[in-house]
N, C-alpha and C positions, 0 to 999 in steps of 0.2 A: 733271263735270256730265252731267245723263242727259238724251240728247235724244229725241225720238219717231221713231219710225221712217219713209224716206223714202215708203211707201204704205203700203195696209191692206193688201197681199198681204203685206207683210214682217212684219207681225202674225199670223199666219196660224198657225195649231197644224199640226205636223209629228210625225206619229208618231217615235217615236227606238228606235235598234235598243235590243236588249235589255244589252250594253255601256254604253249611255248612261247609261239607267237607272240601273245597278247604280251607279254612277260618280256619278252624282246624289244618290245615297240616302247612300253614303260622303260624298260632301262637304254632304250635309243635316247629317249624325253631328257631322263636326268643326266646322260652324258652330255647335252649339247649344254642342258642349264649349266653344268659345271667347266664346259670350253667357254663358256663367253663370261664367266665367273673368272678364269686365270688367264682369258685375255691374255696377250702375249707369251705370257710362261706356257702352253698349252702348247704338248708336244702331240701334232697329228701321227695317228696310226689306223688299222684297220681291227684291233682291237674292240670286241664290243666291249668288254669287262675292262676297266683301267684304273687308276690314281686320277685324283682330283683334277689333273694336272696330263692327263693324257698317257702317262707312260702306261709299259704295263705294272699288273699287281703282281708282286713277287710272291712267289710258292707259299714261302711259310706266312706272309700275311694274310693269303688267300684263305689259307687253313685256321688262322685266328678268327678271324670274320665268320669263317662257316661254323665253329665253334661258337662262337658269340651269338652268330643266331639261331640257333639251335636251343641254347638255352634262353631267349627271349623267347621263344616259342614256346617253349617248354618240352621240349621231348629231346631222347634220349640221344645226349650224345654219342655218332659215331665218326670213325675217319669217313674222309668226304668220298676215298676211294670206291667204301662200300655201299656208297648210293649206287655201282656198278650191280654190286649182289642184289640190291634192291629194285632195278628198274630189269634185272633176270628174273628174279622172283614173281615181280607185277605181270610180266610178261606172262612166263609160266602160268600163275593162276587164270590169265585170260583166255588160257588155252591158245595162246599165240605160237603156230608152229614151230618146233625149234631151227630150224634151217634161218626161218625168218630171226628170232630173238637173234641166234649167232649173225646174224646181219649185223642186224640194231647194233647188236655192244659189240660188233668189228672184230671177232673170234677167226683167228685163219683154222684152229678145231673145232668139229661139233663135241667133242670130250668136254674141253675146257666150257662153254656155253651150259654143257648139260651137269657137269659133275663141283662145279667151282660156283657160277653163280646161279644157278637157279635151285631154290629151294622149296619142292613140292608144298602148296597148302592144303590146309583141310576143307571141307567143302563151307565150314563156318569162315572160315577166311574168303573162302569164293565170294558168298553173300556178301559179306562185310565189304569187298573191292567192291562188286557191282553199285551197292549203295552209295558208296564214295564215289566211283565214280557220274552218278545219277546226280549226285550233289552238287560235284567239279561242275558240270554240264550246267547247270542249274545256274550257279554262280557266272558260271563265264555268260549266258546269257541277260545277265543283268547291266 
């Protein structure tokens, strides 16, 4: 069931890096292959993420899937919630202002932004982001 969001600030348009993008426009691709695949049974929504079949994807199978590839990938399972601590973290080590970060993850405290999900790295972690991120960069221009 699809509920409204708990303010207008969680409505709010958020630019998205150029990864996101790309990654939307692929899963735009394989939604339409799978609308003309169910052909009449195919329920329209404004849904990007759905079932084969157009509906949405219910909570807990959304949460099996993330599970499932996580370990196709090979790394470390966690709840998908915590990819929130994780894109505070990323933030953080980029030295992305925190006023900014508590934008990004939609925080009405700067508390919560600074004491919950962001976890100071070391500066070998810094290096380590920046290289990944030189890499990501790297990749998307291919």
């Amino acid at each position: 069931m699809h509920a409204e969001t708990k303010t207008d600030a969680s409505s709010a348009t958020l630019p998205l890096p150029q990864i996101c993008v790309t990654a939307l426009r692929l899963r735009r691709k394989a939604q339409e292959i799978a609308r003309k695949a169910a052909g009449e049974l195919w329920t329209g929504s404004d849904f990007v993420f759905t079932t084969r079949y157009g509906t949405p994807i219910e909570p807990r199978n959304f949460n099996r899937e993330f599970a499932a590839r996580s370990a196709r990938a090979g790394v470390r399972r966690i709840r998908l919630h915590d990819t929130r601590h994780t894109c505070g973290s990323l933030l953080a080590a980029l030295d992305v202002h925190p006023r900014v970060a508590m934008q990004i993850l939609r925080h009405s405290k700067i508390a919560v932004t600074m004491e919950v999900y962001t976890h100071i790295p070391s500066e070998g972690t810094r290096k380590a982001l920046r290289k990944l991120g030189k890499h990501l960069d790297a990749q998307d221009q291919m």
